[in-house]
C-alpha positions in Angstrom: 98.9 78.5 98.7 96.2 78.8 96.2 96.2 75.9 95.1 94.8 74.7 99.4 92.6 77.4 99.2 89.8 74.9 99.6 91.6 73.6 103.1 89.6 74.5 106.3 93.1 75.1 107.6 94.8 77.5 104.4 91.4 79.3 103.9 90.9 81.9 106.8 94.9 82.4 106.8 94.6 82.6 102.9 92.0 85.2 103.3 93.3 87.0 106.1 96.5 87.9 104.0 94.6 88.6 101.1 92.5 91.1 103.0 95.5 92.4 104.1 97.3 92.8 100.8 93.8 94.3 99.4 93.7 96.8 102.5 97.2 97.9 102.0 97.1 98.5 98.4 94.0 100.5 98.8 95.8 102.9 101.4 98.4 103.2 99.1 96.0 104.4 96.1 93.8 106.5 98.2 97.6 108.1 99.1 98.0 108.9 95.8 94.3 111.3 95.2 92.4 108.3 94.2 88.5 108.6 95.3 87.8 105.7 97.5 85.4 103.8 95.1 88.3 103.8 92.4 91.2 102.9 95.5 89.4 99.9 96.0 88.7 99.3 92.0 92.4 100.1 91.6 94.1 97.4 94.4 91.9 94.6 93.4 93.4 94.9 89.5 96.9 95.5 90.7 96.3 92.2 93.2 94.9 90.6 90.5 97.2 91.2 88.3 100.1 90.0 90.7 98.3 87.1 91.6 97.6 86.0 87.8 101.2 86.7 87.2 102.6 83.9 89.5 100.0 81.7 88.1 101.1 82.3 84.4 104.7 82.1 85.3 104.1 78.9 87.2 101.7 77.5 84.3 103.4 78.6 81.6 107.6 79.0 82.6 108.2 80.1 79.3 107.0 83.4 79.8 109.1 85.8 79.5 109.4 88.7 82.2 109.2 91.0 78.7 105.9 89.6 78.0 104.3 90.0 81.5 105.6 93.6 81.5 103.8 95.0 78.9 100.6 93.5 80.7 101.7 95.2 83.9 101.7 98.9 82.1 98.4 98.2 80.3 96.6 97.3 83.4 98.3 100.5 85.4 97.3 103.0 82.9 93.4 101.5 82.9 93.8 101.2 86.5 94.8 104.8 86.7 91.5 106.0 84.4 89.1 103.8 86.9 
């Protein structure tokens, strides 16, 4: 869906879910004691992080799920010191 994010007809629904996704994750960090500045810093790296994930897997299927995990725990512990 990325990849049509430039079509006038993907783009507001590609947003809209997006915003979603962002809003949700936020909640869910806020949940868990973070400060509202570092809730929102927090849900945009995990997003990003999911997002770039399906990218590399899709870019590069050779990846293995042992090389994206390591990734994943890096970015959780700095997301958890933001």
């Amino acid at each position: 869906m990325l990849a049509a994010a430039g079509d006038p007809r993907v783009a507001p629904v590609l947003e809209r879910v997006t915003l979603t996704r962002l809003a949700f994750l936020e909640r869910l960090y806020a949940d868990l004691g973070s400060e509202p500045a570092a809730a929102r810093r927090q849900a945009r790296l995990a997003y990003a992080l999911y997002v770039g994930t399906i990218d590399l897997r899709r870019a590069a299927p050779g990846v293995a799920e042992a090389d994206v995990a390591p990734m994943v725990e890096a970015l959780v512990r700095a997301a958890g010191r933001a």
